[in-house]
C-alpha positions in Angstrom: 2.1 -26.1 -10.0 1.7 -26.2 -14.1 2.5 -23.0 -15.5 -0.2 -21.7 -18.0 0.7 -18.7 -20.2 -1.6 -15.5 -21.2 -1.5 -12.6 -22.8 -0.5 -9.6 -19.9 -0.3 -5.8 -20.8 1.4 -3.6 -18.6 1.2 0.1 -19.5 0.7 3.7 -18.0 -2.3 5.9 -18.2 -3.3 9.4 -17.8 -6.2 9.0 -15.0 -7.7 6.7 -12.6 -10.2 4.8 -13.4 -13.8 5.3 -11.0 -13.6 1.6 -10.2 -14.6 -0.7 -6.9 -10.8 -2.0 -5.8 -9.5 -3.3 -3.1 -6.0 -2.7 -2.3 -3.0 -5.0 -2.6 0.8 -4.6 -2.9 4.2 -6.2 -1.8 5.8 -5.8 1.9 7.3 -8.2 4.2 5.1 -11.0 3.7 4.0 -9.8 -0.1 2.4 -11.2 -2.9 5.0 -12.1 -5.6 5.5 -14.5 -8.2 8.5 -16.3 -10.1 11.5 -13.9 -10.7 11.9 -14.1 -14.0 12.4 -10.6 -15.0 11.8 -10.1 -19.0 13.1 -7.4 -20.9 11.4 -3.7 -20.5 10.0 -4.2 -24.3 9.6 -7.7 -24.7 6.9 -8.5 -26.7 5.9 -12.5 -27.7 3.3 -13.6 -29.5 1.1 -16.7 -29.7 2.6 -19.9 -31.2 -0.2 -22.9 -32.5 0.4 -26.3 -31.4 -1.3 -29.5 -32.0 -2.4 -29.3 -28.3 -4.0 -26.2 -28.7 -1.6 -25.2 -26.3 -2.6 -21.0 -24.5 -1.1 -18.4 -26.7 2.3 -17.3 -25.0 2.8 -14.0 -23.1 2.0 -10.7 -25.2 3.9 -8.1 -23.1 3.1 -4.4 -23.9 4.8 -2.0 -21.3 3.3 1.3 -23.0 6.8 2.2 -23.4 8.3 4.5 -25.6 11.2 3.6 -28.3 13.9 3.8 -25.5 11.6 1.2 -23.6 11.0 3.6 -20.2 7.3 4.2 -19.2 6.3 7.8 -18.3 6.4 8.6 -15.0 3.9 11.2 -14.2 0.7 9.3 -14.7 0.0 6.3 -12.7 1.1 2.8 -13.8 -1.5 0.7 -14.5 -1.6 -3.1 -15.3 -4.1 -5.5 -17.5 -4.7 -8.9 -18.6 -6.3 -10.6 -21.0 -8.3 -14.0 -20.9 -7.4 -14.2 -17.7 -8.5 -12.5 -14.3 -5.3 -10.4 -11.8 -5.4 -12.1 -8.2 -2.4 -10.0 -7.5 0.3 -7.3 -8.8 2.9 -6.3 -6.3 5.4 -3.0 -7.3 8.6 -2.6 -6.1 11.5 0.1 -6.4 15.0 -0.9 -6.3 14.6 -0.2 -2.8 12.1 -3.0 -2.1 9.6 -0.3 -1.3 6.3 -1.3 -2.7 4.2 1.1 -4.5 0.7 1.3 -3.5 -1.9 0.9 -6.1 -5.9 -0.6 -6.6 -6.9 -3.9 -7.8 -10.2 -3.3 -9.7 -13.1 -5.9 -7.6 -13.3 -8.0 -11.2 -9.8 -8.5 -11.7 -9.1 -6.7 -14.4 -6.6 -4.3 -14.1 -4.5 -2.6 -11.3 -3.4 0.3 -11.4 -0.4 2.6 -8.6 -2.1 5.2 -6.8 0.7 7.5 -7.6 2.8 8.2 -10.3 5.9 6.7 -10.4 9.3 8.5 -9.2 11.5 9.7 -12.4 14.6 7.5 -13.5 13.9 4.6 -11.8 13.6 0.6 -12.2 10.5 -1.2 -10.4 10.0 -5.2 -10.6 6.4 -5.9 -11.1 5.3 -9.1 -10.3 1.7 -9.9 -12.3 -0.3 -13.4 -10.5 -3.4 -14.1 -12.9 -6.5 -17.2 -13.1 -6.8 -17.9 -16.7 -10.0 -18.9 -17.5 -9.1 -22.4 -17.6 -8.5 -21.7 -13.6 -5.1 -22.6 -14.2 -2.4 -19.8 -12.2 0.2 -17.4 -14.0 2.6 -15.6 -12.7 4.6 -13.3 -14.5 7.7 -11.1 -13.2 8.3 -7.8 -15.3 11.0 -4.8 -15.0 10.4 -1.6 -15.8 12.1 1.9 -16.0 10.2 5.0 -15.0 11.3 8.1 -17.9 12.9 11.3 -16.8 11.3 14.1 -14.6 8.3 16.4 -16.9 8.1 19.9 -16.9 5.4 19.6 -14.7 5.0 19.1 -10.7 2.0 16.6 -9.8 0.4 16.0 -6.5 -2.0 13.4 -5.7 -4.4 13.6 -2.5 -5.5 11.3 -0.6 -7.6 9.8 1.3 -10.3 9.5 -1.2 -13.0 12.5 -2.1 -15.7 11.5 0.4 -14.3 9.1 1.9 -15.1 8.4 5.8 -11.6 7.7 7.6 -10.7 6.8 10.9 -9.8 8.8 13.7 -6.0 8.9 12.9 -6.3 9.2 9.0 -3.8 12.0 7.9 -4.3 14.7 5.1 -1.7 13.4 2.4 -0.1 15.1 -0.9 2.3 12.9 -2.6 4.1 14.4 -5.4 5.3 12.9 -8.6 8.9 13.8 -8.0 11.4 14.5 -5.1 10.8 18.2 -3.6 14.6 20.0 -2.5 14.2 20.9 1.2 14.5 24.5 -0.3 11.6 24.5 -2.1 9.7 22.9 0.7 8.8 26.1 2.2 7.1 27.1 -1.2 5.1 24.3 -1.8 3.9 24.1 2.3 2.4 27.7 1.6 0.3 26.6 -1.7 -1.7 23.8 0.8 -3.8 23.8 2.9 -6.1 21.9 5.6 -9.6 23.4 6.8 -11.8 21.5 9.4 -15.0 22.0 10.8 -14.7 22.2 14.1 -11.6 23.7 14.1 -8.6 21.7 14.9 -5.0 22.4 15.4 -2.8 20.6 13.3 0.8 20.9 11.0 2.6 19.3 8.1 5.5 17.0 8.3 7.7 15.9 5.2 8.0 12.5 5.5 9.6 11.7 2.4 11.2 14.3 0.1 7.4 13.2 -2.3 5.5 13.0 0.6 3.9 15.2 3.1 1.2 14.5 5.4 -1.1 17.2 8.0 -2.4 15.7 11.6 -3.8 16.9 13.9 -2.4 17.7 17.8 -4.7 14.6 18.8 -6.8 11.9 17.3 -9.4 13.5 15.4 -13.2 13.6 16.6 -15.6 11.2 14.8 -18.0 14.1 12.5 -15.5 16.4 11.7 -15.4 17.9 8.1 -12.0 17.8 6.5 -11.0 19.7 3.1 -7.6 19.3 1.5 -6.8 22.0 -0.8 -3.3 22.4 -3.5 -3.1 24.7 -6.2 0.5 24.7 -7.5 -0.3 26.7 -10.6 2.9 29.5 -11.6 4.6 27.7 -8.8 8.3 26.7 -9.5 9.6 23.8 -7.6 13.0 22.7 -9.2 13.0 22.9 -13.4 9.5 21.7 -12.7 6.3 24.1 -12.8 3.2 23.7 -10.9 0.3 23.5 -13.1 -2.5 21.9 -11.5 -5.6 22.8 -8.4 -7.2 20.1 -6.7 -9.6 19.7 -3.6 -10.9 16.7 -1.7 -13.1 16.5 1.4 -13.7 13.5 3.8 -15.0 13.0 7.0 -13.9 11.4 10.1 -15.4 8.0 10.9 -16.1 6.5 14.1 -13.2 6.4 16.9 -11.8 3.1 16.4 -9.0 2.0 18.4 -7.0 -1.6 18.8 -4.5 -2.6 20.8 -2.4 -5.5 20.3 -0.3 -6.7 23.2 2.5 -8.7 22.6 2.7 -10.0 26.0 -1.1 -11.8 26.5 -1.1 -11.9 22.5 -4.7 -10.3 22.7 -6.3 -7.6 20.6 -8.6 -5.4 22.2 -10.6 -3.7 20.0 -12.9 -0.5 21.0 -14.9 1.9 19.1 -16.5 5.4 20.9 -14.3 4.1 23.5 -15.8 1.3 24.2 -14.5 -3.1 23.8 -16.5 -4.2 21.3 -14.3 -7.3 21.0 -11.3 -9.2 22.7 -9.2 -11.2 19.8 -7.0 -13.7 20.2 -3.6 -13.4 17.7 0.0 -14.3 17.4 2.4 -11.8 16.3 5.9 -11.6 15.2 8.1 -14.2 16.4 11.0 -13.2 18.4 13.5 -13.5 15.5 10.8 -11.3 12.8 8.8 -8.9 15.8 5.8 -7.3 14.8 6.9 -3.2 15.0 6.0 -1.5 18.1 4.0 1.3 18.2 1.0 3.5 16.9 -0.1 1.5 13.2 -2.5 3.0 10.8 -5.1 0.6 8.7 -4.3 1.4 5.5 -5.8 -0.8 3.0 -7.7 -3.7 2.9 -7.8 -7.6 0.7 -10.1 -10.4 0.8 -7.0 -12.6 0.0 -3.1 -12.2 -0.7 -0.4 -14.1 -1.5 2.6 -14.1 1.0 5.8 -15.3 -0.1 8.9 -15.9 2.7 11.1 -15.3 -0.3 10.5 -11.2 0.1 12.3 -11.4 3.6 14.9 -13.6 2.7 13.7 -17.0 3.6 13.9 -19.4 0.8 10.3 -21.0 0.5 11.5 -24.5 0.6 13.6 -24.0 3.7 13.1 -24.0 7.4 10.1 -21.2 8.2 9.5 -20.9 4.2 6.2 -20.3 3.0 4.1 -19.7 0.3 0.3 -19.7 0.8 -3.2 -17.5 0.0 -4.4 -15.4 3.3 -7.6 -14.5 3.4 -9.4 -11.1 4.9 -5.9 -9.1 5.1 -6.1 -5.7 6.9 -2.9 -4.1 5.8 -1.2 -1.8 8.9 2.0 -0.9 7.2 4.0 -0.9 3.4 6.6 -2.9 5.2 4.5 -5.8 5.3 2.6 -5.6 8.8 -1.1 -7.5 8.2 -3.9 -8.6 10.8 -5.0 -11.7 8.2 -6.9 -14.9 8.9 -4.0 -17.4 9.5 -6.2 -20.8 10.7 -2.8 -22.5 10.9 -1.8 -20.9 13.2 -5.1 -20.9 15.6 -3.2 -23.4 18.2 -0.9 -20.0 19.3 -2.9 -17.6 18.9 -3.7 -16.2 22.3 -0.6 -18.4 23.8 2.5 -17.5 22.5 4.2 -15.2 18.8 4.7 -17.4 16.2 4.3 -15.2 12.8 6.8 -13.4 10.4 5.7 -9.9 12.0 1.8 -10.5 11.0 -0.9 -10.7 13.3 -3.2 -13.9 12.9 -6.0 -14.6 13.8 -8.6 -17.3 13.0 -10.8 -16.9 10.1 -13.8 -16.0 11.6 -11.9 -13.1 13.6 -10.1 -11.8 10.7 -12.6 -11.1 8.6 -14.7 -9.8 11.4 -12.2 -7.4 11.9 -11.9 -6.9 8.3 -15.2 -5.4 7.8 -14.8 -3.9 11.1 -12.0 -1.3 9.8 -11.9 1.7 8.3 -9.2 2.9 6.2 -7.4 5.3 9.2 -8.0 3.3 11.7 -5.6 3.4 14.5 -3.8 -0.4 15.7 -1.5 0.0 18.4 1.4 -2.8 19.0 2.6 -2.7 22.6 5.1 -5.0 24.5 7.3 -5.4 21.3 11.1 -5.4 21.1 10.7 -3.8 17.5 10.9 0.0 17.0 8.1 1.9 14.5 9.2 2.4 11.4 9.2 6.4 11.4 9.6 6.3 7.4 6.4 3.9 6.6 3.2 5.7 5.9 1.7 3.0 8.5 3.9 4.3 11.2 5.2 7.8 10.2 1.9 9.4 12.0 1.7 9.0 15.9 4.6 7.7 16.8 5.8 11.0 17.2 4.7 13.6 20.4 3.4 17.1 19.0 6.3 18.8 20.0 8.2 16.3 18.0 6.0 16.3 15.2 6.4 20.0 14.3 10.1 20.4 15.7 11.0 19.1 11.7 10.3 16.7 8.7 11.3 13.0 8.7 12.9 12.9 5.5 
């Protein structure tokens, strides 16, 4: 496919901007493009030709003169004369950093800071307005830690969640399992009606609250932090923030790997019997509890994150449409029409679920973000680390015995 180049800007920013995004980020069938990783503060600019050939790629990464970007503000990603289909973030790790992809395609932007001293690849896929594709692969170092301990809330002020959203703080920096303690006692949960729940450390940035059981649809949540005077580390708190968000309707899925059905309730009752494939016994789709954590009208999945060269046996590279994301690690329901022959008969994916079109974006506008998808009959264990998993796969007892990380 002809290459066309455009001007892409890549830098960070102090706040989020109050735009309508969808969601959209790497995993283990994630969007990428070419990797062709430029240098941190390369910088081109446009060259005439008798063709009137696109300028070349203008690459700002907002960095300062040692070339690293600050990492406690979020990232955020533009382009010009041309609109963002996809950016996917990635730590050295491969972990991909979740972030928003504004509705008109003109920026993206992490929904948490970046962690201190570290590389991310950044992979930028663009329309220009000719409707030609670009793709651009970028690398990028995050600067040292600030004086100053961030934490980010989520889910969103007002938002309405599903019945197994958690209360999450994510920090901008690594927290010592000493200071743990100290920072557990400057949060807090409050619910009306009362419910019994705990925190659990899930990574050393990351803590989440749950409840003892699902949560009831209505109930009232507030998430409070004031860190202010507290110090974590050679970092000071500095910062108070509340949200509030209410639980949704109870929706519930269940995806057997056995009948390859999805059953799909809400209040308890079917509202819908799917018909999917899942993961293939050589990529299975994770057992267990699965939160919905994000959704896409369309994504680009590339075999090449999971090791599978595209242009060799089981190699892909396509567009899915009306993409429900269940876990970082790359675990979508998505419209897969390729695919409809099996679906309902036997596991042919890379650890997605498909369905057909008409299903998948059924359930697409179906889901809330929280909603809880539960893969049984799979040989593949959950993923206790990924924010899609890290919830209920865990009894109570279990759950407040200790932290994950």
């Amino acid at each position: 496919m002809p290459r066309t180049r455009y001007r892409v800007a890549l830098l960070a920013v102090v706040a989020l901007a109050a735009v309508s995004a969808v969601r959209f980020v790497g995993g283990s069938e994630a969007a990428t493009g070419d990797r062709q990783p430029l240098p941190a503060a390369a910088s081109t600019s446009a060259r005439p030709g008798p063709a009137a050939e696109p300028a070349s790629p203008a690459v700002s990464l907002g960095a300062d003169q040692t070339g690293t970007v600050p990492s406690d503000v979020p990232l955020r990603v533009g382009v010009a004369d041309a609109t963002l289909t996809g950016v996917a973030v990635e730590d050295p790790q491969g972990q991909a950093v979740p972030g928003d992809l504004a509705a008109d395609g003109a920026a993206w932007q992490s929904s948490e800071p970046l962690v201190p001293r570290t590389t991310y690849t950044v992979r930028v896929s663009a329309i220009g307005t000719d409707q030609r594709p670009f793709d651009q692969t970028l690398t990028v170092m995050s600067s040292a830690p600030s004086a100053v301990l961030h934490a980010t809330l989520s889910p969103g002020d007002g938002e309405v969640v599903g019945i197994g959203m958690p209360a999450v703080v994510t920090f901008d920096r690594p927290v010592a399992a000493a200071d743990r303690p100290a920072v557990e006692q400057r949060l807090s949960v409050t619910t009306s009606p009362p419910v019994e729940g705990a925190w659990r450390w899930i990574t050393p940035a990351r803590i989440h609250w749950r409840p003892a059981v699902y949560w009831q649809p209505g109930t009232e949540v507030t998430l409070h932090s004031d860190l202010r005077g507290l110090q974590v580390g050679d970092a000071s708190g500095a910062e108070e923030r509340t949200i509030r968000f209410r639980i949704g309707a109870a929706h519930l899925s269940t995806i057997d790997a056995d009948t390859h059905q999805m059953t799909v309730t809400a209040d308890g009752q079917v509202v819908k019997v799917i018909p999917v494939s899942i993961g293939q016994k050589r990529y299975p789709t994770h057992n267990g509890v699965h939160l919905a954590l994000e959704k896409s009208s369309q994504v680009t999945m590339d075999s090449t994150t999971i090791g599978i060269p595209r242009n060799g046996p089981g190699g892909y590279y396509r567009k899915v449409a009306w993409a429900t994301r269940l876990s970082y690690s790359g675990t979508f329901v998505h419209a897969a029409p390729w695919s409809v022959w099996a679906q309902g008969k036997q596991n042919v994916s890379h650890g997605c679920i498909n369905a057909s079109t008409a299903d998948a974006k059924w359930f697409y506008d179906f889901t809330q973000r929280g909603d809880v998808v539960d893969v049984v009959n799979s040989t593949a264990k959950p993923k206790l680390y990924d924010p899609g998993m890290s919830d209920w796969n865990l009894t109570w007892p279990q759950w407040t015995s200790g932290d994950t990380a």
